[in-house]
Legacy VTK file of the C-alpha trace (Angstrom):
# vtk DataFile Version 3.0
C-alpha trace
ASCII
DATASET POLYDATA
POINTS 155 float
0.000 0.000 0.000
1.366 3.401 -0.643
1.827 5.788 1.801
0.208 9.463 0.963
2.099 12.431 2.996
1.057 15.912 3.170
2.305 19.234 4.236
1.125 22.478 4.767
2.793 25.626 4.072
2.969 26.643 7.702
4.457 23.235 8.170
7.526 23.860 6.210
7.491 27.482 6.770
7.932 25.643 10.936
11.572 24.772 9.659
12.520 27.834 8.200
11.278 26.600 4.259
9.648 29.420 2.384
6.009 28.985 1.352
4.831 30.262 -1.870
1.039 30.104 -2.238
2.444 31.344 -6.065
3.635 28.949 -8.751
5.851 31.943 -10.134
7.502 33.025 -6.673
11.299 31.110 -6.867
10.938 31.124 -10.705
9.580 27.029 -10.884
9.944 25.855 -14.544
10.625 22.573 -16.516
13.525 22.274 -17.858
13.921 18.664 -19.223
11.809 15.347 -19.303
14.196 12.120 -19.441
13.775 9.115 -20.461
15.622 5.372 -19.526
15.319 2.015 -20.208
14.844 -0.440 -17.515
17.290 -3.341 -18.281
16.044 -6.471 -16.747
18.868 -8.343 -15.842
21.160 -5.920 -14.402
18.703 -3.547 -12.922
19.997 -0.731 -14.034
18.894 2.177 -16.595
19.732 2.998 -20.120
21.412 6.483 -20.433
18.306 9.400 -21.960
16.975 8.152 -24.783
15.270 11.263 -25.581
18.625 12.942 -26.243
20.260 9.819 -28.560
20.493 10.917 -31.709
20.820 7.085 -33.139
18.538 5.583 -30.777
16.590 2.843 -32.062
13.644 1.411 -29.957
13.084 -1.784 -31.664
12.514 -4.740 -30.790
13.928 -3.714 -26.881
11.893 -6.250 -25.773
14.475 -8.825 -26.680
17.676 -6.449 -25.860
17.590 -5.286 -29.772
17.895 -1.945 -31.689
19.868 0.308 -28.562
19.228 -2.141 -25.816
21.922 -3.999 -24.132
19.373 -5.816 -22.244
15.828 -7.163 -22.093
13.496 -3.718 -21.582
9.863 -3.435 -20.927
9.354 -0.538 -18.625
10.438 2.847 -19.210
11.694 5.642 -16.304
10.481 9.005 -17.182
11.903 11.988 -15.380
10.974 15.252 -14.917
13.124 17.508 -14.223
12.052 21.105 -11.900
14.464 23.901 -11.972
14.052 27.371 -9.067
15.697 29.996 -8.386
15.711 29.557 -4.888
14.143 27.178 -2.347
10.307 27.117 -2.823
7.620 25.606 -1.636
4.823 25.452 -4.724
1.437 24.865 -4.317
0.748 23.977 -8.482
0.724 21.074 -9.693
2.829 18.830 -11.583
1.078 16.710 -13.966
2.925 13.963 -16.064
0.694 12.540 -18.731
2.492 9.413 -20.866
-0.085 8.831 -24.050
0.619 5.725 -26.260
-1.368 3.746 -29.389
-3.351 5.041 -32.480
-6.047 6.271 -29.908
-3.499 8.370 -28.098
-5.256 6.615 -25.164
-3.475 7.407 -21.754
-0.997 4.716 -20.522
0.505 6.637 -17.229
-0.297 9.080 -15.337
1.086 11.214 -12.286
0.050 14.019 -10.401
2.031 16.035 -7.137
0.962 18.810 -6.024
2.605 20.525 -2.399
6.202 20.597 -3.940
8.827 21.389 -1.470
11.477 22.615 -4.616
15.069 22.807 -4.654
17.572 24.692 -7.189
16.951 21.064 -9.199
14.245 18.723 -7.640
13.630 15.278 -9.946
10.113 13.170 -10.411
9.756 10.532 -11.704
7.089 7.971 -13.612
7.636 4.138 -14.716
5.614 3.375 -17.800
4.554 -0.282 -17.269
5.329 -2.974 -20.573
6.274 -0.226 -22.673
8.882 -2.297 -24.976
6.365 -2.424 -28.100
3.870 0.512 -27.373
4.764 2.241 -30.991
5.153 5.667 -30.196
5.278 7.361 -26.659
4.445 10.895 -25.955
4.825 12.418 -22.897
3.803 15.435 -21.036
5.065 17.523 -18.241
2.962 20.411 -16.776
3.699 22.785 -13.513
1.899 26.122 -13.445
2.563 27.755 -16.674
5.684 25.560 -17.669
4.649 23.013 -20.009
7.107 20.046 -21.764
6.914 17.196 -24.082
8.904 14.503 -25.635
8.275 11.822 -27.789
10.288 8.388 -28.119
9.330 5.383 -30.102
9.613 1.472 -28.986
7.637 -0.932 -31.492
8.390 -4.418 -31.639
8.147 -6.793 -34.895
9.865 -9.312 -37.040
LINES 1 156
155 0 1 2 3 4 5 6 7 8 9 10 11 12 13 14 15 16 17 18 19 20 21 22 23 24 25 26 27 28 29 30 31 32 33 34 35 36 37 38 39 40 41 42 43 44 45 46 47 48 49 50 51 52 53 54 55 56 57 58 59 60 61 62 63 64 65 66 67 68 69 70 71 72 73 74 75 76 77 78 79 80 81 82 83 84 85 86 87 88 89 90 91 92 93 94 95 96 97 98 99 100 101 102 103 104 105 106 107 108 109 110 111 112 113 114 115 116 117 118 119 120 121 122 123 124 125 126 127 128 129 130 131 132 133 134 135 136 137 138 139 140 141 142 143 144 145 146 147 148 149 150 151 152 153 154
C-alpha cells in the first residue's frame, strides 16, 4: 500500500522553508523530461533516450535496436528547476499517451512541492517495450514540456 504524505505551508514554513502560495515566486519551470530504459537483468537504466540521436527502440523487448538488455518498462523523469528554495502549491502533472487512440498509458500528479535549485520526479511506464510511439507530457503552473520516443516491436 502506498503511503500518501502531506504538508502544509505553515508546516515547512515551521523549519525555516519558504512557502509560496504562487507557482511563479522562486521562478519554478521545466527544464527537461528524461527518459531510460529499464534493463532487466542488471537492474539498471539505459542512459536518456530522448537525447540519442541514433537511438533505435526496436525490438527492446528482446535487448535489440539500442538495448543492451531485455526492456519493458520505461523511467520518465521530470526535471524542476528554481531559483531559490520554494515551496509550490501547483501542480505537476505527467501525462504518458501511447497507441493510435493516443489513449493514456501513465499518469502522475504532485501537487505541495517542497522545490530545490533542481528537484527530480519521476514515472515508470509499465510494458512499454512495443507501445509504438510514446508521448509524454510535463505540466507545472505555466511551464509546459513534451517529448516523444518510439519502442515498437516486430519481425
Amino acid at each position: 500500500m502506498t503511503k500518501f504524505w502531506k504538508c502544509s505551508a505553515a508546516a515547512f514554513a515551521a523549519f525555516g522553508i519558504a512557502a509560496s502560495a504562487q507557482a511563479n515566486e522562486g521562478n519554478p519551470r521545466i527544464t527537461d523530461i528524461t527518459a531510460h530504459m529499464f534493463y532487466e537483468q542488471s537492474g539498471d537504466i539505459s542512459e536518456d533516450i530522448t537525447s540519442e540521436p541514433d537511438f533505435t527502440g526496436w525490438n527492446v523487448v528482446i535487448g535489440e535496436g539500442s538495448a543492451s538488455e531485455n526492456v519493458n518498462d520505461v523511467m520518465v523523469m521530470v526535471l524542476i528547476e528554481a531559483d531559490e528554495e520554494v515551496y509550490a502549491e501547483a501542480v505537476l502533472s505527467i501525462t504518458v499517451r501511447a497507441g493510435e487512440n493516443n489513449e493514456v498509458v501513465a499518469q502522475r500528479s504532485i501537487d505541495g512541492l517542497l522545490l530545490d535549485e533542481k528537484t527530480h520526479r519521476a514515472i515508470m511506464i509499465d510494458d512499454a517495450g512495443c507501445m509504438g510511439e510514446i508521448t509524454i507530457e510535463a505540466k507545472f503552473g505555466s511551464s509546459v514540456r513534451k517529448e516523444t520516443i518510439r519502442l515498437e516491436c516486430g519481425e
